[in-house]
C-alpha positions in Angstrom: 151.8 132.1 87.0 153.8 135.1 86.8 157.0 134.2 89.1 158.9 137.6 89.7 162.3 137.0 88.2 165.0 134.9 88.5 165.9 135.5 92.2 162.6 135.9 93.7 160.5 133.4 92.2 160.2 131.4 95.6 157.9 134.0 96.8 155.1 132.9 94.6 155.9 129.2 94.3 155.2 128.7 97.7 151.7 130.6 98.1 150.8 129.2 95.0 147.8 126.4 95.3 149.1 123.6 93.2 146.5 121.5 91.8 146.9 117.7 91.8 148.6 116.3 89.0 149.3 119.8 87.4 151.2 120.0 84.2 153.7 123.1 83.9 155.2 124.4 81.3 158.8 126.5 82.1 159.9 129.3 80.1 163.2 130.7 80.9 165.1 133.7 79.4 167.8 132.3 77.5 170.7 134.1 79.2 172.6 133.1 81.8 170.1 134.2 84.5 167.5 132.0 83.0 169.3 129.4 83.3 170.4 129.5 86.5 166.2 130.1 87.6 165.6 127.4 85.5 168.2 124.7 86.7 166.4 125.5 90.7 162.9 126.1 89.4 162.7 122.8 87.3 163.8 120.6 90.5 161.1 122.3 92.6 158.3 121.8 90.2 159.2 118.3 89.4 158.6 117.7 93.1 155.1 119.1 92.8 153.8 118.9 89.5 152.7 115.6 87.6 154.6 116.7 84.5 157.3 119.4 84.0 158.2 120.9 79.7 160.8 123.2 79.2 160.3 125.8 76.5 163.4 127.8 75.3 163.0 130.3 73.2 165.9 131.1 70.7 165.6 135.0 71.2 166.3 136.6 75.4 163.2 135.4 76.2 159.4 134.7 75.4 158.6 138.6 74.3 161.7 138.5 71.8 160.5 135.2 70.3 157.3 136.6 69.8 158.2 139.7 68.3 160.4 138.0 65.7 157.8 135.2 65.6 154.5 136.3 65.4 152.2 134.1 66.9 148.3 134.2 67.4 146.5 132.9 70.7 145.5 129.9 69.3 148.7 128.8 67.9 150.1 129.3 71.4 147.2 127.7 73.2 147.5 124.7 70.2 151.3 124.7 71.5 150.9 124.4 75.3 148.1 121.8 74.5 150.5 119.7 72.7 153.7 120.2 75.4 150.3 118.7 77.9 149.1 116.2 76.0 
């Protein structure tokens, strides 16, 4: 789920129909913001979510990483299949 930004990612997490024992994956912006979204986000999903992974990507944020990294569907679907497993 898309979660509208840093400061206003509440307003999806709590209309969002969690399944049971979902597995989430995190990926913050690495800047300061990010962090900040990840530190509060993290706690909330742990309290909802069988298991929580943080991904941080090296560049501002997923886009950058990809852009420098090109990366096909199935190497990312392979990746979040492994962070699950």
């Amino acid at each position: 789920m898309g979660v509208l930004g840093a400061s206003n990612w509440r307003k999806v997490f709590e209309v969002f129909a969690w399944p049971l024992n979902a597995c989430a994956v995190l990926i913050p912006d690495n800047d300061t913001a990010g962090n900040s979204w990840k530190e509060g986000f993290l706690d909330a999903l742990k309290e909802r979510c069988a298991s929580v992974h943080v991904v941080q990507p090296k560049e501002n944020d997923l886009t950058d990483q990809l852009r420098k990294t090109p990366t096909t569907q199935a190497e990312l679907i392979n990746l979040f299949k492994q962070i699950a497993a």
